[in-house]
C-alpha positions as CSV (number, residue, x, y, z in Angstrom):
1,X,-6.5,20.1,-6.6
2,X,-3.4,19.6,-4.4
3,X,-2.5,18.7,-1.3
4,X,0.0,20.1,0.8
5,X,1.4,17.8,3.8
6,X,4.4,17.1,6.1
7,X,4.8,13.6,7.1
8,X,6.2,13.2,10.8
9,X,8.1,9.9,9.8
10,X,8.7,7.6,7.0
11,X,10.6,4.6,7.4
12,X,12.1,2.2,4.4
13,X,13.0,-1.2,4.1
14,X,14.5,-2.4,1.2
15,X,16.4,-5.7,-0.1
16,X,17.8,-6.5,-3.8
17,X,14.4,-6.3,-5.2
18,X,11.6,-4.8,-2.8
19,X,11.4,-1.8,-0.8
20,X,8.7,-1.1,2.1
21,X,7.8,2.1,3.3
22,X,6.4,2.7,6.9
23,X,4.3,6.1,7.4
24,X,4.0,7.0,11.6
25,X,1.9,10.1,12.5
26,X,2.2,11.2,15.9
27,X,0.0,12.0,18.1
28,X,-0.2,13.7,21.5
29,X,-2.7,12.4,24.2
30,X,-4.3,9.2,23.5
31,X,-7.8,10.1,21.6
32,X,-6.6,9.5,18.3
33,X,-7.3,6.2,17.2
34,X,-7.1,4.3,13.9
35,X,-10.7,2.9,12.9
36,X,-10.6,1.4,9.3
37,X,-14.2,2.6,9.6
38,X,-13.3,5.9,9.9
39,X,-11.3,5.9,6.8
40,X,-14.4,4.5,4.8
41,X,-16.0,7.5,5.8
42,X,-13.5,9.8,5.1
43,X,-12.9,11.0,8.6
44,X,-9.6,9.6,8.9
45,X,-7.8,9.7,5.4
46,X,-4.3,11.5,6.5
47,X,-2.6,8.2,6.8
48,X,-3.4,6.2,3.7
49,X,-2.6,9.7,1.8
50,X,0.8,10.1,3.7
51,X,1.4,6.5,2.3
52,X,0.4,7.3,-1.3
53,X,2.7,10.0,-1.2
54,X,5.7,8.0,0.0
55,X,5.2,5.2,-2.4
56,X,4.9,7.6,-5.1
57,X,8.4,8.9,-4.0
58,X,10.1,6.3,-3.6
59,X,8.8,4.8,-7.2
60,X,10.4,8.0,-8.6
61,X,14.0,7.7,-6.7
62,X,14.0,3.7,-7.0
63,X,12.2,2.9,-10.7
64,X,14.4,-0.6,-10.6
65,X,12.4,-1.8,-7.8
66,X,9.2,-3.2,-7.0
67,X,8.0,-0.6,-3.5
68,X,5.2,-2.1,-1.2
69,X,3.3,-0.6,1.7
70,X,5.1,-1.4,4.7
71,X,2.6,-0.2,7.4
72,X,0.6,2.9,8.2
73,X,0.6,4.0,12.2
74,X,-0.4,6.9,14.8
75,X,2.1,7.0,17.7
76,X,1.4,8.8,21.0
77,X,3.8,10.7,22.5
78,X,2.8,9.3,26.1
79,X,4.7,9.7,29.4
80,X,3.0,6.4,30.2
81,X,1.8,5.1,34.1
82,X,2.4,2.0,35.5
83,X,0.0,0.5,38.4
84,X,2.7,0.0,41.0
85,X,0.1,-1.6,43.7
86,X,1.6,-4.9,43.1
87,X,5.5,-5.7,42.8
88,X,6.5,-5.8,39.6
89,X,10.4,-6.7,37.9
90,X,12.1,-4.2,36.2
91,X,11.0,-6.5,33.2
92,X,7.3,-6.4,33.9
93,X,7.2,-2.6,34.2
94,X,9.2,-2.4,31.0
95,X,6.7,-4.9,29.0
96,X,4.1,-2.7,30.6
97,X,5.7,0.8,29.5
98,X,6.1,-0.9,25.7
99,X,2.7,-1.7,26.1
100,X,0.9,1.7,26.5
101,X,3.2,2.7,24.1
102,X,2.4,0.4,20.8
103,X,2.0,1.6,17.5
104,X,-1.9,1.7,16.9
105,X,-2.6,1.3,12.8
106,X,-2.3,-1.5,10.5
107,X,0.7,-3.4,9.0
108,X,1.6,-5.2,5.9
109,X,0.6,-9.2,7.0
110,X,3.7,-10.6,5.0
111,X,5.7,-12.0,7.8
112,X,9.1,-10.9,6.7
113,X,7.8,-7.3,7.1
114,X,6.8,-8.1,10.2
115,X,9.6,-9.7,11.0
116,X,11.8,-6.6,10.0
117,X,10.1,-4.4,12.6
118,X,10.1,-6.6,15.3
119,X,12.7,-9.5,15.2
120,X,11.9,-12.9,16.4
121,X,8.0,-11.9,17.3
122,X,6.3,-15.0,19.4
123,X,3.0,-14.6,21.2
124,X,1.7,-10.8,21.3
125,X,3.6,-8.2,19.8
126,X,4.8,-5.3,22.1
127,X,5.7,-2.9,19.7
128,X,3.1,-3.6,16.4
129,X,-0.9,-4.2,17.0
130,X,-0.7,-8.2,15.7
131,X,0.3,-11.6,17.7
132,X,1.8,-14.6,16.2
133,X,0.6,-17.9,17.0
134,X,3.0,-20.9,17.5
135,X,2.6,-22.0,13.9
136,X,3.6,-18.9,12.9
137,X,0.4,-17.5,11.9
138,X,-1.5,-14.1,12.8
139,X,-3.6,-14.1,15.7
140,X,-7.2,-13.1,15.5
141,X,-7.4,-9.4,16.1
142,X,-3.9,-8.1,14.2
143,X,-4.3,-5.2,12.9
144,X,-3.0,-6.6,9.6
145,X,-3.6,-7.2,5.9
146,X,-2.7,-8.5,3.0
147,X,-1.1,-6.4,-0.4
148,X,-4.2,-6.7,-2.3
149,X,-6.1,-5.0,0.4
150,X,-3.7,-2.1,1.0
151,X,-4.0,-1.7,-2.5
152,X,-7.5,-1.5,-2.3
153,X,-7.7,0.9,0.7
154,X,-5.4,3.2,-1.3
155,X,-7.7,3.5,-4.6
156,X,-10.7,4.1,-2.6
157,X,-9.0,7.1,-0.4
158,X,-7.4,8.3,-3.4
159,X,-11.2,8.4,-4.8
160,X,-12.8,9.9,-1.5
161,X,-10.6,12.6,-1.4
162,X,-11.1,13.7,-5.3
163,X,-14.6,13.7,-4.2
164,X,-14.6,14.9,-1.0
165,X,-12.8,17.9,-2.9
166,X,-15.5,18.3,-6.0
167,X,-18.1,18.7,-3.2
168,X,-15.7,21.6,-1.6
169,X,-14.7,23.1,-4.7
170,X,-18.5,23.0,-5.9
171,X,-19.6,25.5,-2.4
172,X,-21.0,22.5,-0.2
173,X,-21.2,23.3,3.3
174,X,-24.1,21.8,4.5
175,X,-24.9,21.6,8.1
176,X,-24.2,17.8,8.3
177,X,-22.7,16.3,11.2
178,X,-22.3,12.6,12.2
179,X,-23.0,10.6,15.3
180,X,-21.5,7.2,15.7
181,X,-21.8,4.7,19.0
182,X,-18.6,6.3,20.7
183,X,-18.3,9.9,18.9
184,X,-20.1,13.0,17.3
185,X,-18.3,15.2,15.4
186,X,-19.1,18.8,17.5
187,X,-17.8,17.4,20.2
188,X,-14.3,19.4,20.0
189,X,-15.5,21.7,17.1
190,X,-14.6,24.9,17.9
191,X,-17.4,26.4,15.0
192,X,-20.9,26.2,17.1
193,X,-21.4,29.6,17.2
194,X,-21.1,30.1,13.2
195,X,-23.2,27.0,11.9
196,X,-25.9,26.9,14.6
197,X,-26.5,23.8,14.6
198,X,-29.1,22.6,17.3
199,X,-30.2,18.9,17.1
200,X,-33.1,20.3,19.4
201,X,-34.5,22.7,16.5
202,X,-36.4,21.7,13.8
203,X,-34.5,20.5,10.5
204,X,-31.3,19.3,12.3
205,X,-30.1,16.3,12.8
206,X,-27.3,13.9,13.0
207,X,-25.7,11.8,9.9
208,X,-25.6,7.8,11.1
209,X,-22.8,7.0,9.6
210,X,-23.4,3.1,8.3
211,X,-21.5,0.6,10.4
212,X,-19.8,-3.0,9.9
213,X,-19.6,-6.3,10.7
214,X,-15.8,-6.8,10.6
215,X,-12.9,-4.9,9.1
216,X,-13.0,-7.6,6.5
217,X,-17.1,-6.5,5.3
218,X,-15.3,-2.8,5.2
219,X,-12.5,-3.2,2.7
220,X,-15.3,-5.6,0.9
221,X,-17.1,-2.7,0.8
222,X,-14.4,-0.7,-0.3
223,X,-13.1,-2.7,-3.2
224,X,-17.2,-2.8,-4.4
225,X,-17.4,0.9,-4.2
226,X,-13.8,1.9,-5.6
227,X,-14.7,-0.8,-8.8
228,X,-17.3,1.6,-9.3
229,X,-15.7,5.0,-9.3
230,X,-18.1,8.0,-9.1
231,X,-20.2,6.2,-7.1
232,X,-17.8,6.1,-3.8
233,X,-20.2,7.3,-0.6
234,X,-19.4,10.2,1.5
């Protein structure tokens, strides 16, 4: 199986030893959002395989260095508002404009990578989903993590998607939907009329997808599952 893609933007950093690669995908209007629990489930995997890709490249062009994942985002392409009911500095409703505006996806915690997308970050970032406390530490909240658990998001997309397509390949198009607190997936699917699927009629019903305490029980999860190979969940 192969996957054909084009990736909107790809960023690299690089010093003597190290590159970092930075995948942004982007997005018009504002309901795509990046869920980590989405890409357990395999409902949001473009990303993570954008970044495969572009580490794979640049480990061909640059086989002297060590590359790294740099950061994975979704970028709207926003004409964004600004409340104007109270007076506000040209500063404020620039902050504000950054704001609405931030990169939404998750970043390589290694503060010199942060540091190289956003010089001389102190309190809330306005560009990257993290803050940095006065010590220099992450705030609670960043969208961030460490090597070990970008590597293990990678191997267990890389596995979803070989069996996510077995499952195609093998002819499985079963009638199975999911439901989550905030979405459903026929929402904006524009196939009703050829599945038929009626939750009111007898024999159809909604997949509940499994949810998680934290981000942190999800790439647990993850790194569990991916150990074990074939036995990855859809």
């Amino acid at each position: 199986m192969r996957l054909r893609g084009r990736i909107d933007r790809m960023d690299v950093w690089q010093n003597e030893d190290d590159i970092y690669v930075k995948i942004m995908d982007y997005k018009s209007g504002g309901s795509t959002q990046f869920e980590l629990l989405s890409i357990y489930h395999g409902l949001q995997l473009q990303l993570v395989v954008y970044l495969n890709a572009g580490l794979e490249l640049m480990k061909k062009k640059h086989p002297e260095k060590e590359v790294h994942p740099g950061g994975i985002f979704y970028y709207h392409m926003d004409d964004p508002f600004v409340d104007m009911t109270e007076e506000k500095s040209e500063e404020q409703i620039f902050e504000e404009i950054l704001s609405k505006l931030k990169l939404d996806g998750l970043v390589n915690a290694a503060p010199e990578v942060i540091d190289a997308m956003e010089h001389d970050l102190e309190g809330n970032s306005v560009i990257l989903p993290v803050g940095r406390k006065k010590d220099g530490s992450l705030r609670s909240g960043s969208h961030a993590v460490n090597e070990e658990e970008f590597q293990t998001i990678s191997n267990y997309v890389n596995q979803k998607i070989q069996k996510l397509g077995t499952e195609i390949l093998k002819g499985d198009i079963e009638v199975s939907p999911y439901k989550t607190e905030k979405k459903e997936a026929c929402s904006y699917c524009p196939y009703h009329g050829v599945c038929g699927f009626d939750e009111r009629m007898e024999g159809f019903s909604y997949r509940k997808l499994k949810r998680f305490d934290s981000d942190t029980d999800i790439i647990a999860e993850m790194r569990k599952e991916a150990a074990h190979g074939d036995d990855v969940d859809l």
